[in-house]
Backbone as CSV, one residue per row, in Angstrom:
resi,resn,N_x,N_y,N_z,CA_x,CA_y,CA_z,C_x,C_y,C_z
1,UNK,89.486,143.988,76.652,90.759,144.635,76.350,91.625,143.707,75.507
2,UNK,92.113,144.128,74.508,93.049,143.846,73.228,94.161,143.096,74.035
3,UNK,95.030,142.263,73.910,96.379,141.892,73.944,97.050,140.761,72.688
4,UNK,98.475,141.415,72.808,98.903,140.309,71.324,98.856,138.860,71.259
5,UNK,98.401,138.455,70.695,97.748,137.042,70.580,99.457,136.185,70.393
6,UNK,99.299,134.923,71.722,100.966,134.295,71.369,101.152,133.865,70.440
7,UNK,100.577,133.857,69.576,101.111,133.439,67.927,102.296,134.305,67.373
8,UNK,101.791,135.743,67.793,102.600,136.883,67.354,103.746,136.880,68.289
9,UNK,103.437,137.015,69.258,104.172,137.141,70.703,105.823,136.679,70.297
10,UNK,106.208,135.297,69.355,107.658,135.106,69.158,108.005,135.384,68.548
11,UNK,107.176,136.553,66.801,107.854,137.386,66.637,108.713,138.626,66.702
12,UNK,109.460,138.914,67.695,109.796,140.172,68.155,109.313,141.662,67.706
13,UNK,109.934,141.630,66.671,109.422,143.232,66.006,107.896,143.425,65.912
14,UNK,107.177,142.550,65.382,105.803,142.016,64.999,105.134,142.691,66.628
15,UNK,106.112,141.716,67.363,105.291,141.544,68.898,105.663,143.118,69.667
16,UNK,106.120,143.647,69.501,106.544,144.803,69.558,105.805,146.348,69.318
17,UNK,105.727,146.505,68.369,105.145,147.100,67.450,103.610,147.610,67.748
18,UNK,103.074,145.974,67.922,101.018,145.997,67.823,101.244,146.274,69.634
19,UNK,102.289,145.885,70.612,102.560,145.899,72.132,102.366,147.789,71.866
20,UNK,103.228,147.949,71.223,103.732,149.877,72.359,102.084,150.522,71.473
21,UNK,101.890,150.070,69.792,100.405,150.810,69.798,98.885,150.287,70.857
22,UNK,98.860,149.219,71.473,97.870,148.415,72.095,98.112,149.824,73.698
23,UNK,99.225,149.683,74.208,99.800,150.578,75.411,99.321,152.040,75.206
24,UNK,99.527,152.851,74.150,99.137,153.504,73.696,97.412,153.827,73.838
25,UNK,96.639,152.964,72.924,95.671,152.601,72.783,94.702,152.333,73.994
26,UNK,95.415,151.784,75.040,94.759,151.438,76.104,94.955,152.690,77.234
27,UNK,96.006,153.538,77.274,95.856,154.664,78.051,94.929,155.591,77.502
28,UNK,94.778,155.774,75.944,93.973,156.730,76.083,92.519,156.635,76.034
29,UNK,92.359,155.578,75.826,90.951,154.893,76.114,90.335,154.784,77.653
30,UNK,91.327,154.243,78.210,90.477,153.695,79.487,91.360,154.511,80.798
31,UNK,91.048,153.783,82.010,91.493,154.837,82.949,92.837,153.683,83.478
32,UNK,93.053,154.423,84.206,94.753,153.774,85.009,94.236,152.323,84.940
33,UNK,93.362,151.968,85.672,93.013,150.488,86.699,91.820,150.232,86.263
34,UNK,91.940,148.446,85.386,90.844,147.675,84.692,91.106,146.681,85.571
35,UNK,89.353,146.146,85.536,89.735,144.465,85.963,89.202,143.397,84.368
36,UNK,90.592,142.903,84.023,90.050,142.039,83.032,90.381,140.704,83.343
37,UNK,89.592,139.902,82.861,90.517,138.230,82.897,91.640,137.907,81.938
38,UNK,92.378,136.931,82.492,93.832,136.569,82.408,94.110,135.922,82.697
39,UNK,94.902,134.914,82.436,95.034,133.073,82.917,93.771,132.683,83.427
40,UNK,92.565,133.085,83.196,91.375,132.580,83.665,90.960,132.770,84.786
41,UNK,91.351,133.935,84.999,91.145,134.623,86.408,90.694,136.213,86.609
42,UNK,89.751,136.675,87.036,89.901,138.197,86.919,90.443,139.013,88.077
43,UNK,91.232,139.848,87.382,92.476,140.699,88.165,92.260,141.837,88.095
44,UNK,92.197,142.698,88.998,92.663,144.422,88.878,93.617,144.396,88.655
45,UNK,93.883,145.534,87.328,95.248,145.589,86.753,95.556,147.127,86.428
46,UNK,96.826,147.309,86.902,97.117,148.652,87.084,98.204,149.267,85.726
47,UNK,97.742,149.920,84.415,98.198,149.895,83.557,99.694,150.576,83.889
48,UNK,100.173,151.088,85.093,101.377,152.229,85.195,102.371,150.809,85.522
49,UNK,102.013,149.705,86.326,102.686,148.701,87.033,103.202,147.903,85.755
50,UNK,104.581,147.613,85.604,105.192,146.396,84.817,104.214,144.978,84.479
51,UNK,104.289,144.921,85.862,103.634,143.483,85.774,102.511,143.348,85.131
52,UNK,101.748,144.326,85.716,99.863,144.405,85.561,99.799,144.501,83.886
53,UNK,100.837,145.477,83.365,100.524,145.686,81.881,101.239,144.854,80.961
54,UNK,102.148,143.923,81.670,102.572,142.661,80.714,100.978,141.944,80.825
55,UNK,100.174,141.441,81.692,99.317,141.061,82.022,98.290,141.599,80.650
56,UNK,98.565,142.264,80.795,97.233,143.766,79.749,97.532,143.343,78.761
57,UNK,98.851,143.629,78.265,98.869,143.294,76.697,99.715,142.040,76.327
58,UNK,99.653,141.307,77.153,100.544,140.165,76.358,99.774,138.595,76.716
59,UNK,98.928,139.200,78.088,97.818,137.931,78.346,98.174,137.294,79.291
60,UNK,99.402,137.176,79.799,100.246,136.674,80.551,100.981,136.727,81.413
61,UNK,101.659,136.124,83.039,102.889,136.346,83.178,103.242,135.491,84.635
62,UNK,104.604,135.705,83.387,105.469,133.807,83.879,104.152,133.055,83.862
63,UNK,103.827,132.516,82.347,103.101,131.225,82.388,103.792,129.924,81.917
64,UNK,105.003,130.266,81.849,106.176,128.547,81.413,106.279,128.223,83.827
65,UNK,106.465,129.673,83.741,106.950,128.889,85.205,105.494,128.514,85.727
66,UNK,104.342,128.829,85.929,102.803,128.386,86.631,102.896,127.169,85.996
67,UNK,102.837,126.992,84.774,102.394,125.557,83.984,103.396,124.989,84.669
68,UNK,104.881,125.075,84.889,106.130,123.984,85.404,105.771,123.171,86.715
69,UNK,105.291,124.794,87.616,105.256,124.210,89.320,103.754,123.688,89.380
70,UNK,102.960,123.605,88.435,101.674,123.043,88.217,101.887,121.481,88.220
71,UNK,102.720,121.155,86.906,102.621,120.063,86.922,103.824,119.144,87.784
72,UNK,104.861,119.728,88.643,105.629,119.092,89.585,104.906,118.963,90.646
73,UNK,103.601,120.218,90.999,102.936,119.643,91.975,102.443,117.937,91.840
74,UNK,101.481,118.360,90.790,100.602,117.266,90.564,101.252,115.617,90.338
75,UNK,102.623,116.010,90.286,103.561,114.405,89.560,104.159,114.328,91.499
76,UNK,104.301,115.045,92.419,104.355,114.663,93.413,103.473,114.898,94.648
77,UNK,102.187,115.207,94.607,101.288,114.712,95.577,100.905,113.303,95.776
78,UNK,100.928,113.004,97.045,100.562,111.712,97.272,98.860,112.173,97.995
79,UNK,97.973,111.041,97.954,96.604,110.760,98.415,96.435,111.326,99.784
80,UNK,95.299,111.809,100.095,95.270,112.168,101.618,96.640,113.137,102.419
81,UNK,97.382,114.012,101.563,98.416,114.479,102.009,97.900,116.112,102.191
82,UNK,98.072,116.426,103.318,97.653,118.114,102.906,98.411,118.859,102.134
83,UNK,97.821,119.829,101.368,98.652,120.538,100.160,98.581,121.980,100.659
84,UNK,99.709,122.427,101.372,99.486,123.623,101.698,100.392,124.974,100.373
85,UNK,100.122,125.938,100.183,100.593,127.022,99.614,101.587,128.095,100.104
86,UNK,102.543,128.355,99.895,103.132,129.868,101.288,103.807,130.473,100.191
87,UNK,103.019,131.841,99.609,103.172,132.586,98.689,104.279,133.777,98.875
88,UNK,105.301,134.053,98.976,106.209,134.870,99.926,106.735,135.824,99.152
89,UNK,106.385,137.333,99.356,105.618,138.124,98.304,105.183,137.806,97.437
90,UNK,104.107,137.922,97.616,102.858,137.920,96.704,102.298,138.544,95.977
91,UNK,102.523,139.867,95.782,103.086,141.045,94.977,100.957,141.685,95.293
92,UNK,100.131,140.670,94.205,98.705,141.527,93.965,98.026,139.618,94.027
93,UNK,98.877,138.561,94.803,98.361,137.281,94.604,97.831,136.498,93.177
94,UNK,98.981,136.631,92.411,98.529,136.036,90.875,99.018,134.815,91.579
95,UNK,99.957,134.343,92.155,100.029,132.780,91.916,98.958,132.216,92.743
96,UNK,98.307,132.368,94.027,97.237,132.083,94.998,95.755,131.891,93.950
97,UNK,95.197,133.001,93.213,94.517,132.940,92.423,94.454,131.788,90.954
98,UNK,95.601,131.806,90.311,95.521,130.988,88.965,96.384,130.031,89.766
99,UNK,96.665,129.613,90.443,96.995,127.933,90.869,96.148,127.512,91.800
100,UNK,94.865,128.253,92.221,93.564,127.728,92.798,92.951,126.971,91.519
101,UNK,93.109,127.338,90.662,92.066,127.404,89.097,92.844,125.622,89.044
102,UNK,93.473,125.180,89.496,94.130,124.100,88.735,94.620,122.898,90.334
103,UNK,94.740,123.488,91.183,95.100,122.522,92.249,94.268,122.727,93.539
104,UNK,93.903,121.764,94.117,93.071,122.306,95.351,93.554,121.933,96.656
105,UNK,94.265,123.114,97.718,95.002,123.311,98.577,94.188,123.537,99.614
106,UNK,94.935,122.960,100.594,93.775,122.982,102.460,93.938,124.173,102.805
107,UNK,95.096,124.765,102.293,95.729,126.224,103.014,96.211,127.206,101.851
108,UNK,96.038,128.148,102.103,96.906,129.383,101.481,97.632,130.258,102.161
109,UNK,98.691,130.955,102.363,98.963,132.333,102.833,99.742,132.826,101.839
110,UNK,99.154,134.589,102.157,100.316,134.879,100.868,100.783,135.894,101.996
111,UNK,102.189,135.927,101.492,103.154,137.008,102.678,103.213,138.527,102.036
112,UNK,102.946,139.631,102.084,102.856,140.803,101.226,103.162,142.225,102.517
113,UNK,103.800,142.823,102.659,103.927,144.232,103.487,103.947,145.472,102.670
114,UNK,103.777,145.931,101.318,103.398,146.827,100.908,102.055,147.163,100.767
115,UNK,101.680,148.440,101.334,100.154,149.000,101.442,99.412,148.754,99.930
116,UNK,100.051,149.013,99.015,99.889,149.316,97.674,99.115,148.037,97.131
117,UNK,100.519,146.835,96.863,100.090,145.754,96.911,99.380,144.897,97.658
118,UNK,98.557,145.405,98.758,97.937,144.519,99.363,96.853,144.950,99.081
119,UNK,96.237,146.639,99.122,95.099,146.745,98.209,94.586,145.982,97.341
120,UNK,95.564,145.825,95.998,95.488,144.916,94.600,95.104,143.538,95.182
121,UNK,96.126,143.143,96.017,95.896,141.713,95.769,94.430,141.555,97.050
122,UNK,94.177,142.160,97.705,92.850,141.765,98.412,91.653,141.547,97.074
123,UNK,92.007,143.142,96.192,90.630,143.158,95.175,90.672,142.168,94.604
124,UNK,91.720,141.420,93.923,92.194,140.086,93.259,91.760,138.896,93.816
125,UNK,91.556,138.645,95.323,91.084,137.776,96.299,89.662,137.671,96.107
126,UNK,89.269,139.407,96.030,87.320,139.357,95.955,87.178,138.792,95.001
127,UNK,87.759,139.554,93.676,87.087,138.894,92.769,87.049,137.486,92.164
128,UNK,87.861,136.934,92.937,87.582,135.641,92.215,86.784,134.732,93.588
129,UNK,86.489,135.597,94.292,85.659,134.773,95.167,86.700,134.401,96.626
130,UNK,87.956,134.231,96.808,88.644,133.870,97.389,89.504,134.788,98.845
131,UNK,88.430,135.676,99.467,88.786,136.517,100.491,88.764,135.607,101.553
132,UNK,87.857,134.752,101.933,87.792,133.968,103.206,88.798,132.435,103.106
133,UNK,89.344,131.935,101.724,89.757,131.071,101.711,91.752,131.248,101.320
134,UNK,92.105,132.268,101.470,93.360,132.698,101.564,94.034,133.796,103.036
135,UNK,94.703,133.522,103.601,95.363,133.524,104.683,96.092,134.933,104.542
136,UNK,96.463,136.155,104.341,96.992,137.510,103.990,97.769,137.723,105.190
137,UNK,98.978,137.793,105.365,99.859,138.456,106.427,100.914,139.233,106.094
138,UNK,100.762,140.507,106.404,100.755,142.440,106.370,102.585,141.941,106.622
139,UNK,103.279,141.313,106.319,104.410,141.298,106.587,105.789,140.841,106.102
140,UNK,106.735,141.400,106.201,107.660,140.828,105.495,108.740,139.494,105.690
141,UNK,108.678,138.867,105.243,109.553,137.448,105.938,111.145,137.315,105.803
142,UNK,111.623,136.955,106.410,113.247,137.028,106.527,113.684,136.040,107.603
143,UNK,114.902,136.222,107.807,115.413,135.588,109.000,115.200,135.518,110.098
144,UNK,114.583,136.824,110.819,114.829,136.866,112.191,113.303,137.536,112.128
145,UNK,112.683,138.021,113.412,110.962,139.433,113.630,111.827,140.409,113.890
146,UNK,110.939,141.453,113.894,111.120,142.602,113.976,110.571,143.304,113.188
147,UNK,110.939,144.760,112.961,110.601,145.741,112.730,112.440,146.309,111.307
148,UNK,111.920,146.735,110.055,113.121,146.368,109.138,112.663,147.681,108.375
149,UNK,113.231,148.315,107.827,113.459,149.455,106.978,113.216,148.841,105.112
150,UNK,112.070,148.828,104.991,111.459,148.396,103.684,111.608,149.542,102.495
151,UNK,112.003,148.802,101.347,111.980,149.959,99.929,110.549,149.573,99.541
152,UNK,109.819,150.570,99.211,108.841,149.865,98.066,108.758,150.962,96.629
153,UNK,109.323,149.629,95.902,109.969,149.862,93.975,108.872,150.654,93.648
154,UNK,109.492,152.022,92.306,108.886,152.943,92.115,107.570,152.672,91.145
155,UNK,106.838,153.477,91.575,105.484,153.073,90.576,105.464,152.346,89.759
156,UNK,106.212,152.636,88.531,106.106,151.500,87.616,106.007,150.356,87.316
157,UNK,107.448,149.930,88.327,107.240,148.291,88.986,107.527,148.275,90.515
158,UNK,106.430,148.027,90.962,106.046,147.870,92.418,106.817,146.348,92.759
159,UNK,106.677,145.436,91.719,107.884,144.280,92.386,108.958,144.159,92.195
160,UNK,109.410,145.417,92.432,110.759,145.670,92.699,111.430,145.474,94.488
161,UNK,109.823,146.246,95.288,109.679,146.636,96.491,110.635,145.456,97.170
162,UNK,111.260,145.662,98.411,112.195,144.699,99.386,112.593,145.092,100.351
163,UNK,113.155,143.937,101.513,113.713,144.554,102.273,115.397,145.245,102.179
164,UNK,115.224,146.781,102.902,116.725,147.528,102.271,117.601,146.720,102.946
165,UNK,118.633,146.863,102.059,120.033,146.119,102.506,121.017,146.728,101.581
166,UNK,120.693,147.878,101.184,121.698,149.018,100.355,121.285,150.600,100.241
167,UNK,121.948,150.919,98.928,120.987,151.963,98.483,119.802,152.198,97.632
168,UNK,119.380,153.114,97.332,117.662,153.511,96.796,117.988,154.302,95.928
169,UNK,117.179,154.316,94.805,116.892,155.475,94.085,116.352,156.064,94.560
170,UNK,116.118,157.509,93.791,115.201,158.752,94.096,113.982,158.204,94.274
171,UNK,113.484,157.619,93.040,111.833,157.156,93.123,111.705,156.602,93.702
172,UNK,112.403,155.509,95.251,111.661,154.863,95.821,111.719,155.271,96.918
173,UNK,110.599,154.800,97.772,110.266,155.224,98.916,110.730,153.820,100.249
174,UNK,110.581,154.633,101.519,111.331,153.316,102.268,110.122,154.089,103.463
175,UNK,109.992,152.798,104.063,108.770,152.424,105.067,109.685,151.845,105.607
176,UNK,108.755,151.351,107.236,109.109,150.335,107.983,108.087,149.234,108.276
177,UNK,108.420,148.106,107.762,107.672,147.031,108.369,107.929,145.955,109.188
178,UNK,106.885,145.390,109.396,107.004,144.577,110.669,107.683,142.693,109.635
179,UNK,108.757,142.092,110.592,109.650,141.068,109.819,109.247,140.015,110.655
180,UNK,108.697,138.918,109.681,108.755,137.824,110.950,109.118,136.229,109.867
181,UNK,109.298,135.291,110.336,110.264,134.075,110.227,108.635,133.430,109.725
182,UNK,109.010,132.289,108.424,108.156,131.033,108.188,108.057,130.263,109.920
183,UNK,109.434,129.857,109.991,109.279,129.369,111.450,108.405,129.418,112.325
184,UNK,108.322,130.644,112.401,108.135,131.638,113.615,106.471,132.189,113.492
185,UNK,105.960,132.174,112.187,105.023,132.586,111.846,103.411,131.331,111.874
186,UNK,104.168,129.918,111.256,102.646,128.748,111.459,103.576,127.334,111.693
187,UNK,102.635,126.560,111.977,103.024,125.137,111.993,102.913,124.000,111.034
188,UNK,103.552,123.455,110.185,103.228,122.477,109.205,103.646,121.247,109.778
189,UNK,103.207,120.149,109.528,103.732,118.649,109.770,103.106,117.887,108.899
190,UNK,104.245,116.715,108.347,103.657,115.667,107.405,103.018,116.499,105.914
191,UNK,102.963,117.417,105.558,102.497,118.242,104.259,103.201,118.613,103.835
192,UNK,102.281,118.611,102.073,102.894,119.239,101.216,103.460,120.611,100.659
193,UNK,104.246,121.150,100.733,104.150,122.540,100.897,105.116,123.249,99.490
194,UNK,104.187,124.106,98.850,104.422,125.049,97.586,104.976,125.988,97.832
195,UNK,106.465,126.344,97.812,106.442,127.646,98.299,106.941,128.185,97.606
196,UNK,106.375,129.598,97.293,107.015,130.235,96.038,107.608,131.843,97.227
197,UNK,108.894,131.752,96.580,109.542,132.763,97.207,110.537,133.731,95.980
198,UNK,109.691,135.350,95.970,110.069,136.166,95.292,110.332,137.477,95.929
199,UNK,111.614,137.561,96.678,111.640,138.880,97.552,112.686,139.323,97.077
200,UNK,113.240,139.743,95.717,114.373,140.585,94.999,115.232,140.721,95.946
201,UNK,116.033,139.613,96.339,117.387,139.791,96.974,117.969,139.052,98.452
202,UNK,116.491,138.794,98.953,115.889,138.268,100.316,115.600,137.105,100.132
203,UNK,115.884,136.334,99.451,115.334,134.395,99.493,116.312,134.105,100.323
204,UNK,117.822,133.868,100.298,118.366,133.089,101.589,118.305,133.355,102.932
205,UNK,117.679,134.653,102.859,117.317,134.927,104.581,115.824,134.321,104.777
206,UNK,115.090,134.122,103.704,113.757,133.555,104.028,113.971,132.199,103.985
207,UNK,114.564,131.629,103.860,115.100,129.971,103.648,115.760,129.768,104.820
208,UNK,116.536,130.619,105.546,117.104,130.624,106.722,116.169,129.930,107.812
209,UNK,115.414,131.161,107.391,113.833,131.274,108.484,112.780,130.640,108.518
210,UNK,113.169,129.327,107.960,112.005,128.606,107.695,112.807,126.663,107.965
211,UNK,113.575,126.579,107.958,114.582,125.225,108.090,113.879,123.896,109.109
212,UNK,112.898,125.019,109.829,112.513,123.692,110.757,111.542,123.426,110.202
213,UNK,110.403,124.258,109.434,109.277,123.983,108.647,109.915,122.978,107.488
214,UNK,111.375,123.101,106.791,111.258,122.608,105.762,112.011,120.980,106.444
215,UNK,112.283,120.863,107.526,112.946,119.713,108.422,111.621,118.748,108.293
216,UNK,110.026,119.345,108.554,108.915,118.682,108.806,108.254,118.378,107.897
217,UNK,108.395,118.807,106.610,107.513,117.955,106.006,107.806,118.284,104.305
218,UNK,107.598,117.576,103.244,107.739,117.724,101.813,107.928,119.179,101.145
219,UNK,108.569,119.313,100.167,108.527,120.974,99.922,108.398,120.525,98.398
220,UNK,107.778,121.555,97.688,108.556,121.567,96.554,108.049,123.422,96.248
221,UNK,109.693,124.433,96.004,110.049,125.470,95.868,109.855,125.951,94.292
222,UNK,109.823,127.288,94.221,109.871,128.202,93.398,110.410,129.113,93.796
223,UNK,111.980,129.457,93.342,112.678,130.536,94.322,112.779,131.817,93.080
224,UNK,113.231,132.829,92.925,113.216,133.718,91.735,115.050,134.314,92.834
225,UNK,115.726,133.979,91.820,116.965,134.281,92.805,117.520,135.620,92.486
226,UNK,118.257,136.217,92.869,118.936,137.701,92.502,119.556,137.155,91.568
227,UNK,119.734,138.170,90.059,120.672,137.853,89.275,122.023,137.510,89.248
228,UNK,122.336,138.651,90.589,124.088,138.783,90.116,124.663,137.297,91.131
229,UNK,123.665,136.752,92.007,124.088,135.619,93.013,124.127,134.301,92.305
230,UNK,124.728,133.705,92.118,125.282,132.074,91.653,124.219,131.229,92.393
231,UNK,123.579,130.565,91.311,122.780,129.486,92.068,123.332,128.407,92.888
232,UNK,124.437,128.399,93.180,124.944,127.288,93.844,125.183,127.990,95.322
233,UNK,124.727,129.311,95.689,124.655,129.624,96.637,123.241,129.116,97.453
234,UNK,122.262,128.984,96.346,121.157,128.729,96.544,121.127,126.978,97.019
235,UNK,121.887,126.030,95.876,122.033,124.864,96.549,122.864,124.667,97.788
236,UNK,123.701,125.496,98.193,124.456,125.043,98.952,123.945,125.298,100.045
237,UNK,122.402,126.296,100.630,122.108,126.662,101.320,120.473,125.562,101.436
238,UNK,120.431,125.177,100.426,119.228,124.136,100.764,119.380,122.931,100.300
239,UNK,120.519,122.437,99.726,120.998,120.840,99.861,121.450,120.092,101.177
240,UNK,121.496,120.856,101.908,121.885,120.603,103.718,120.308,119.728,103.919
241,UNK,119.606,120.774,103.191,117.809,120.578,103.998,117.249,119.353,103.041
242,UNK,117.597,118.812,102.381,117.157,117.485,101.733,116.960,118.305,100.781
243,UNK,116.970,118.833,100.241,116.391,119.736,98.691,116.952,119.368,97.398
244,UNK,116.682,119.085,96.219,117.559,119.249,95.692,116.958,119.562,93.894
245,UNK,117.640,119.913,93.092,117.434,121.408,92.311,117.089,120.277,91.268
246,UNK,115.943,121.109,90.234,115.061,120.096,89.408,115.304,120.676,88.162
247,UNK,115.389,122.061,88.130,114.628,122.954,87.123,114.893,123.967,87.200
248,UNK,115.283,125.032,86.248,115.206,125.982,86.255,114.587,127.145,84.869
249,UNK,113.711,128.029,85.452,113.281,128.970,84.399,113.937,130.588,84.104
250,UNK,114.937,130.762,83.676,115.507,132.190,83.866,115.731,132.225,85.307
251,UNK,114.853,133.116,85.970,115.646,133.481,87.143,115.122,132.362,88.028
252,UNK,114.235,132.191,87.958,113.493,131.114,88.998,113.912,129.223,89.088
253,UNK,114.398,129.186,90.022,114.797,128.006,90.568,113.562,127.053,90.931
254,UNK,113.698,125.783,90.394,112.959,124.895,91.570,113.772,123.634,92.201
255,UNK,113.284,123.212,93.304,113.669,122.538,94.159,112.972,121.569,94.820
256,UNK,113.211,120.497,94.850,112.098,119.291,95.589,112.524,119.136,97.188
257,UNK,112.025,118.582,98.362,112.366,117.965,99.225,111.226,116.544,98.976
258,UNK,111.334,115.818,98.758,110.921,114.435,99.029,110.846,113.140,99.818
């Protein structure tokens, strides 16, 4: 499958243009759901989904932020340290998959409670070989357990999906899933821990819920924060915890504990 080569990609109009005929081109050719490779990984990719079809035709996505938390891993692992992963929505597991390709971790979990997306990201797991060596828990993370009144974002872009804490459009649908705490959920000590946290609106309640994990041992974060919230809500809520802010890519924050 065709996608615009990044040469083109920073010309806008250029990149544009060969994008909506390639979209075009690729619906009427093929069916909804291809698995092609992509960051060097092969993915089921769902041409109706945002994500999947930036993936499709552009080759990519968020590869400034993978390459960033790639190489902050690698400039702060120390020898003999366990390197654990805690993927917190995980949408179809692109970061679990293409940051296997490049770092090698004792642990994985990826946190995911939409039916939809957990389909994807299991097939995403097979195919690259990685069903028995990644950790999958059916649930949504936040502050407190329980049982929480979930949106999941309309077809198009499925990572939209979150926990409700307002109103909904028409197109989306609301489930209930089961809520449970980093805390509350495994045990870390003395390790390194990656945690990438993307829950459209829900990171300071998952940061809440996790304080004694991040009390025990090294962190270094990838947060994707709500737009309209001030990142200094974000420091002010994890500079308490030794954290402190390195980097930032558009929406996504990073953060060290050291």
């Amino acid at each position: 499958m065709l996608y615009v080569p990044p040469a083109i990609q920073k010309y806008r109009l250029p990149s544009r243009l060969i994008y909506s005929f390639l979209r075009r081109l690729n619906r009427y050719f093929s069916t909804r759901c291809l698995v092609q490779r992509r960051m060097g990984a092969l993915l089921l990719l769902d041409q109706i989904n945002a994500v999947d079809r930036h993936l499709l035709l552009r080759g990519a996505w968020e590869a400034p932020q993978v390459d960033f938390l790639t190489d902050l891993v690698r400039s702060q692992q120390q020898a003999d340290e366990p390197l654990i992963l805690l993927d917190i929505g995980s949408h179809a597991a692109l970061y679990p998959v293409v940051l296997s390709q490049r770092l090698t971790f004792d642990e994985i979990v990826a946190y995911e409670p939409v039916p939809s997306n957990l389909a994807q990201l299991r097939a995403n797991l097979w195919l690259n070989g990685m069903l028995s060596s990644v950790k999958v828990v059916e649930k949504a993370v936040s502050n407190c357990e329980g049982k929480l009144q979930f949106i999941i974002g309309y077809e198009k872009n499925r990572g939209l999906s979150r926990i409700m804490d307002g109103t909904k459009t028409d197109q989306e649908e609301v489930i209930e899933v089961v809520a449970t705490t980093i805390d509350g959920s495994s045990f870390y000590e003395n390790s390194l821990i990656v945690c990438k946290i993307d829950v459209e609106g829900g990171e300071l309640n998952v940061i809440e819920g996790m304080k004694e994990t991040v009390a025990r041992n090294r962190f270094i974060f990838q947060i994707e924060n709500l737009s309209t919230r001030p990142i200094s809500q974000l420091k002010g809520l994890l500079e308490p915890l030794g954290c402190r802010w390195v980097h930032s890519i558009r929406e996504d924050h990073y953060f060290i504990k050291v």
